[in-house]
N, C-alpha and C positions, 0 to 999 in steps of 0.2 A: 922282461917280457914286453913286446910291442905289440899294440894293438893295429889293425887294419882295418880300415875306414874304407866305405865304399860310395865314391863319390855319387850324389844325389843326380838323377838327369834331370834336364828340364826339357820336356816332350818331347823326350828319347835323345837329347842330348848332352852329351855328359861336360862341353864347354863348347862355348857357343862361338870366341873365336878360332878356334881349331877345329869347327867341325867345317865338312865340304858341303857344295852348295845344293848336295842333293842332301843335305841332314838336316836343312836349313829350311827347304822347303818342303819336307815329311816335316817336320816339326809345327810350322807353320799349319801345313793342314790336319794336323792332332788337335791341333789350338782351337782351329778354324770348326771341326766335327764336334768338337766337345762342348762348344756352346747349347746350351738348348732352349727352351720356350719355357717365361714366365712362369711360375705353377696358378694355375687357374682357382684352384679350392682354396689357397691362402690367401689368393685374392678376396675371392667371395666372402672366406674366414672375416677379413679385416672389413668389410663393409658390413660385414652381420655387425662388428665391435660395434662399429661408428654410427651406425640406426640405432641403436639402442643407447647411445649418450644425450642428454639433456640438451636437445638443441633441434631444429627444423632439419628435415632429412635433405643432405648433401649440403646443407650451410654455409660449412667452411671451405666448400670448393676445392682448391685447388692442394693447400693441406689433405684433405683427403685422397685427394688423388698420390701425392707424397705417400700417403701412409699404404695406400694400396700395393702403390708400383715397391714399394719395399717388401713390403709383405711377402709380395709375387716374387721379387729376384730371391729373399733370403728360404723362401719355398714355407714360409710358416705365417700365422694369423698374429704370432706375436712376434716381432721382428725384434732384435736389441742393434744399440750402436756399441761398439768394444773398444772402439781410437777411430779419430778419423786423423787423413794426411792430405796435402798437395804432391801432387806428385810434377816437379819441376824439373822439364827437361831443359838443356841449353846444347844450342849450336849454331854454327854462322852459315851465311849465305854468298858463294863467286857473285850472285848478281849483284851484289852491293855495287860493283863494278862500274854499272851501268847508270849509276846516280840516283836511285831508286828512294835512299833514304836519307832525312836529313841530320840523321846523328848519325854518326863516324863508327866503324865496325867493331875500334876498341872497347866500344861499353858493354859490347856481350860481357867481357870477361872480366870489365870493373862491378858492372853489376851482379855477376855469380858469386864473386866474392862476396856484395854487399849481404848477397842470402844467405851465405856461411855463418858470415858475422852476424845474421839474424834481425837488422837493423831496415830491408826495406821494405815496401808496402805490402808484400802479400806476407812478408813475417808479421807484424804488426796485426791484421785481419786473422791470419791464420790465428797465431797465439792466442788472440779474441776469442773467437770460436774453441778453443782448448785441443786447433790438432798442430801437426809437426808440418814442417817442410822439409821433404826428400828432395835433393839439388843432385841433379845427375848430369854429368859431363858427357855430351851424346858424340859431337860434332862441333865443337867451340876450335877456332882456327889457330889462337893464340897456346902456345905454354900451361900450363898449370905449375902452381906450386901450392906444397908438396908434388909428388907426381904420381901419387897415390889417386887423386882426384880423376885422374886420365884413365882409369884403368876401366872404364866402361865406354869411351871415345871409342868410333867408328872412325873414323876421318876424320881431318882438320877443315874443316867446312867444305860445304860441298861445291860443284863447278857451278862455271857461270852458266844458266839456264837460257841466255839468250844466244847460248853459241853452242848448247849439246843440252846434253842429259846432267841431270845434276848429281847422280850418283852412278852406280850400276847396281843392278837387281840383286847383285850379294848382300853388297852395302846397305841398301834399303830391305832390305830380309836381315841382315844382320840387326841393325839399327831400329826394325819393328819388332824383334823381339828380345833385344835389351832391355826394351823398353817393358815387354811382359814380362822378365825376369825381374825387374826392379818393383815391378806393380806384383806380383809374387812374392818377392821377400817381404814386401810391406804388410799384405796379407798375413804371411807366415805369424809375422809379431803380435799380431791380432788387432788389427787395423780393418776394418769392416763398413767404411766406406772413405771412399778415396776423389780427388777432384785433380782435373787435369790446368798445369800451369805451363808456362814457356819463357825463354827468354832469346833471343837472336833479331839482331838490327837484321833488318832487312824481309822479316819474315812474313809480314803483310803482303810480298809479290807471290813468292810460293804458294801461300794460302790462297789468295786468290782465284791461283791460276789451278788449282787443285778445285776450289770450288765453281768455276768458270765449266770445267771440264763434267764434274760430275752431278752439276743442276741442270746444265745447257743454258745457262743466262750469259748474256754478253761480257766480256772484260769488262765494262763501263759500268755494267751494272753491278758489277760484284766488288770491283777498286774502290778501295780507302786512302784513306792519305797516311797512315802509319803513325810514323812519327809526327807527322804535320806537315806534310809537306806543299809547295804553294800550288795554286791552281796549275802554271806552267808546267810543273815538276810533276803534280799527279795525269798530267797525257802524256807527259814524259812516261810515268812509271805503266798506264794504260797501254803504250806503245811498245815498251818492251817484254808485257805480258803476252801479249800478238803475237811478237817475234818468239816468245820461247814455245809459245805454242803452236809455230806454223814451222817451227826447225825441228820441233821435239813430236809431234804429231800424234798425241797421248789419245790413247784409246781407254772413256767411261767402262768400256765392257773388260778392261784388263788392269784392274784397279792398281796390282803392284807393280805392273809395268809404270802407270802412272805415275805411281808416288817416288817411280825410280826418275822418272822423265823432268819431274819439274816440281817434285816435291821436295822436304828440306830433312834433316837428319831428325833434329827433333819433335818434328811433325810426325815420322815414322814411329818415333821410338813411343809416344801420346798416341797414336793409333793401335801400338802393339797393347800398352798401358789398358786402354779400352777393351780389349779382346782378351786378353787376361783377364780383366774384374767381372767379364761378362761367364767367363768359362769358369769362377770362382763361387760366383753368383752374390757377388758383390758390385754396390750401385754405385755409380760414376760418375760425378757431377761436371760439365761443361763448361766453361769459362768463355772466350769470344770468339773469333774469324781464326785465328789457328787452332784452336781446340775445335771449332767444328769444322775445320779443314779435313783434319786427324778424325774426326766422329764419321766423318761422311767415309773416309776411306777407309774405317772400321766396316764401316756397314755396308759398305760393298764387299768388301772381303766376305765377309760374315752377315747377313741380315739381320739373323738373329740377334745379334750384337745392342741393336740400335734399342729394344725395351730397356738397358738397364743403363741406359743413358741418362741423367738430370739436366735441365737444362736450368742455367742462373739467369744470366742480366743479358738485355738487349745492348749490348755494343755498339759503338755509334761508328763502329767500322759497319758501312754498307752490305757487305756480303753476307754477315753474318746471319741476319733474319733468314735470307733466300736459303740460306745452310740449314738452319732449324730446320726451315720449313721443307725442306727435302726430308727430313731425319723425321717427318713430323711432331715434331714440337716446335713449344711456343716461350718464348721467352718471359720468366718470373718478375726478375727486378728489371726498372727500366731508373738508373741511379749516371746517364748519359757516360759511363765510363769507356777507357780506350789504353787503358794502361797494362793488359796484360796481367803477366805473370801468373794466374790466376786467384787475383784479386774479386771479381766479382763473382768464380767459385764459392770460393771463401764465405763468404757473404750468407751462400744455401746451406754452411753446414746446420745452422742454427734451426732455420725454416725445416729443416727435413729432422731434426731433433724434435721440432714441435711436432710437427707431426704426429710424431708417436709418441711423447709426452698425452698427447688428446685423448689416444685408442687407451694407454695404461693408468691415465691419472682420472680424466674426468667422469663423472660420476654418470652411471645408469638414472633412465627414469625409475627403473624400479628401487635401487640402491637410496637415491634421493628423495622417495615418496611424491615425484612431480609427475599429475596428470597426462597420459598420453591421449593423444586425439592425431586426426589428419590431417597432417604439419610438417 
């Protein structure tokens, strides 16, 4: 006797690289319809908790704020954590090309490995904090081995951005919701708050030029040095972000056209990542200039999107604040980090634990027998 299995869709898709580009983009806007708005009474729920805890009303600022915006996404007064993850995309970038960055394009894929093996920075913080690193192979240019690892690759890095488009609009629909499928599985296992990571040399120009387009602040004002690269080399990298945006001619009002123009694979696939935890109603915490590359182009897609966003550390990549501060918010940790991966993620799973640790552990004034007054 054989049983028959009926393969699961993911918003109306039953595989995501055999479906056509019109499955791709119904999909996309299921995704996109299914997000909704904060719930406002669980909000309120969790601020009645937190008035009524042993302490001056609104004290702990910004923790509460934490503990509200959770409240609001999970739609209840008592919110729980189940697992938390990073969710680490990886992919390369054609403009490497153009000398952009100062380490060599092979480390994307030395370093993915290093996450396998669990040994680099954002495993270390992660494992701290007590969640997992999801390592997803989006767009990484090089081989994998096994080649099991490839089996969620879009393409082998995308084209050079100073000479076209870096992808095409499948590719980058493809690639945005790989990305939700992978932030979906994670969900499934009961993983209930998720932070977004990266890995790809070169991806400080992409971001950029994504967030260039979608604040309206100047190339100059939004470039970083990435890697480190030297003053000459950052008007260098300033000059070729021009050029991809004066060949590519990205339109803010057509966000995927965008992220097809002169965005990077894994940027898309952290963007789809976003729009999934928001349409799960699960909170998402931001890491720096490519995770708010990918937030910004979340929430153009989607506005609604941008409530179940977290935002961690201020980045000392430049664009990044201009990015918050589109998305409105405001950066937590200021710990002068630039290392990616999301490592300064990491860092909030703890802060947004406390959070709610405050609302479930600390004691009422009445619980406590301590005098209330106007405080």
């Amino acid at each position: 006797m054989s049983i028959q299995f009926t393969p699961v869709k993911f918003h109306g898709v039953e595989n995501l690289k055999e479906a056509t580009p019109q499955n791709l983009e119904e999909a996309l806007q299921e995704l996109k319809a299914g997000i909704k708005p904060l719930d406002q009474e669980a909000i309120t729920g969790m601020q009645q908790r937190l008035n009524a805890k042993i302490k001056p009303l609104r004290s702990l600022g910004v923790l509460e704020d934490l503990a509200q915006q959770v409240a609001g996404i999970q739609r209840t007064a008592h919110p729980e954590i189940t697992g938390k993850a990073v969710l680490l995309m990886a992919g390369d970038h054609g403009v490497v090309t153009e000398g952009v960055s100062a380490a060599p394009q092979e480390v994307t894929v030395q370093m993915f490995y290093s996450y396998l093996r669990g040994e680099a920075g954002i495993n270390i913080l992660a494992k701290h904090a007590g969640a997992d690193v999801i390592s997803t192979d989006i767009g990484i240019a090089s081989p994998l081995n096994p080649a099991e690892l490839m089996v969620n690759r879009v393409k082998s890095g995308t084209n050079n951005i100073a000479q076209g488009p870096a992808m095409t609009r499948q590719e980058a629909l493809l690639a945005l919701l790989t990305g939700a499928q992978v932030a979906a599985k994670a969900i499934d296992s009961g993983i209930n708050l998720l932070a977004t990571g990266e890995v790809g040399i070169g991806n400080t120009t992409p971001s950029a030029a994504l967030v260039s387009v979608f604040t309206g602040h100047s190339v100059e004002e939004v470039t970083g040095r990435g890697t480190g690269v030297s003053d000459e080399a950052l008007r260098h990298k300033q000059e070729v972000i021009k050029q991809a945006l004066k060949v590519n001619q990205p339109n803010p009002a057509a966000p995927l056209d965008t992220l097809a123009k002169v965005g990077g694979l894994e940027i898309a696939a952290l963007a789809g990542a976003i729009l999934e935890a928001a349409y799960r109603h699960v909170p998402i915490i931001l890491d720096g200039i490519i995770s708010s590359a990918a937030a910004l182009t979340a929430a153009q897609l989607a506005p609604l999107s941008a409530p179940y966003m977290i935002s961690s550390h201020n980045s000392e990549e430049q664009g990044h604040r201009l990015a918050l501060s589109q998305l409105d918010l405001k950066p937590r940790l200021d710990f002068h980090m630039r290392l990616g991966e999301g490592t300064g993620a990491a860092l909030m799973f703890p802060m947004v634990e406390a959070a709610l640790k405050i609302a479930d552990e600390m004691a009422t004034f009445e619980s406590a027998g301590v005098t209330t007054g106007d405080f």
